[in-house]
C-alpha positions as CSV (number, residue, x, y, z in Angstrom):
1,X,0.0,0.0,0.0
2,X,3.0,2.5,0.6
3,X,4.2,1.8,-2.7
4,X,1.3,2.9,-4.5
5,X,0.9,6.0,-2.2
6,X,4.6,6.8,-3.3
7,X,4.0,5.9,-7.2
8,X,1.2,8.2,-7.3
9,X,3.1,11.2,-6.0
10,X,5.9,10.7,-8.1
11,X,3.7,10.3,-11.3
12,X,1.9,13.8,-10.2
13,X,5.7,15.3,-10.2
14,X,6.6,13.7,-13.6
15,X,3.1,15.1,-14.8
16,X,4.2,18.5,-13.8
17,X,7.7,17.9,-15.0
18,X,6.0,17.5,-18.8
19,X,3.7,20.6,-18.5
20,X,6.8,22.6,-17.9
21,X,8.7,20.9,-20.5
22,X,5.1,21.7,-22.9
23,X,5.2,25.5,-22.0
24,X,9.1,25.7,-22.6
25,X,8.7,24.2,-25.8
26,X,5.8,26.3,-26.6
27,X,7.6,29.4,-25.4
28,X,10.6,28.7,-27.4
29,X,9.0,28.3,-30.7
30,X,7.2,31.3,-30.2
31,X,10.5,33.0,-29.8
32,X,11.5,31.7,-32.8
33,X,8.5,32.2,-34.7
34,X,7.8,36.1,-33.4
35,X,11.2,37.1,-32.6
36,X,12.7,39.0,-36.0
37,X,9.1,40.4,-35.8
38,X,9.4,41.4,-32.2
39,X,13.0,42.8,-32.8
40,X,12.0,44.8,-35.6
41,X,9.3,46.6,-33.0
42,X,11.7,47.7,-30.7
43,X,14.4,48.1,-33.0
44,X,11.7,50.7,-34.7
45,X,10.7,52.0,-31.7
46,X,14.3,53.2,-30.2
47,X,14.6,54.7,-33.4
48,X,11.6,57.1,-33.4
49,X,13.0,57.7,-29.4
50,X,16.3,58.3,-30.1
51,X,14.9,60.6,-33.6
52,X,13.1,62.3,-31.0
53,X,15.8,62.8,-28.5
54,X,18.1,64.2,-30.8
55,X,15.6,66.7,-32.1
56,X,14.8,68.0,-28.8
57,X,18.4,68.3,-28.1
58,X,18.8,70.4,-31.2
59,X,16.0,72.3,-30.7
60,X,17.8,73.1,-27.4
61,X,20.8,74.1,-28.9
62,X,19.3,76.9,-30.8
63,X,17.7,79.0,-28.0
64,X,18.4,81.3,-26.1
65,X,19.8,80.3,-22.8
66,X,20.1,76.4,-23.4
67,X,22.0,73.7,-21.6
């Protein structure tokens, strides 16, 4: 009787072991499947800041009293 008591909490632990394993795999192809697309969003984004940015800072330049 204890060894079924144990065999049934190690098969819940390998059960979660394999959902974990599912999401990882899951995760990791949608890394690979979004990435280029999710690097090209921030990759556009910190341009438009940094366009931004460097505006402003020009802008700043030119008036009176700046930094």
């Amino acid at each position: 009787m204890k060894n079924l008591i144990k065999s049934k909490k190690g098969q819940g632990m390998t059960e979660y072991i394999l959902i974990i394993a599912l999401i990882a795999l899951f995760v990791i192809g949608g890394v690979k499947f979004f990435g280029q697309k999710v690097k090209k969003g921030f990759n556009d984004s910190a341009e438009t800041i940094e366009k931004s940015v460097d505006s402003g800072i020009n802008k700043g330049n030119n008036s009176k009293g700046g930094i």
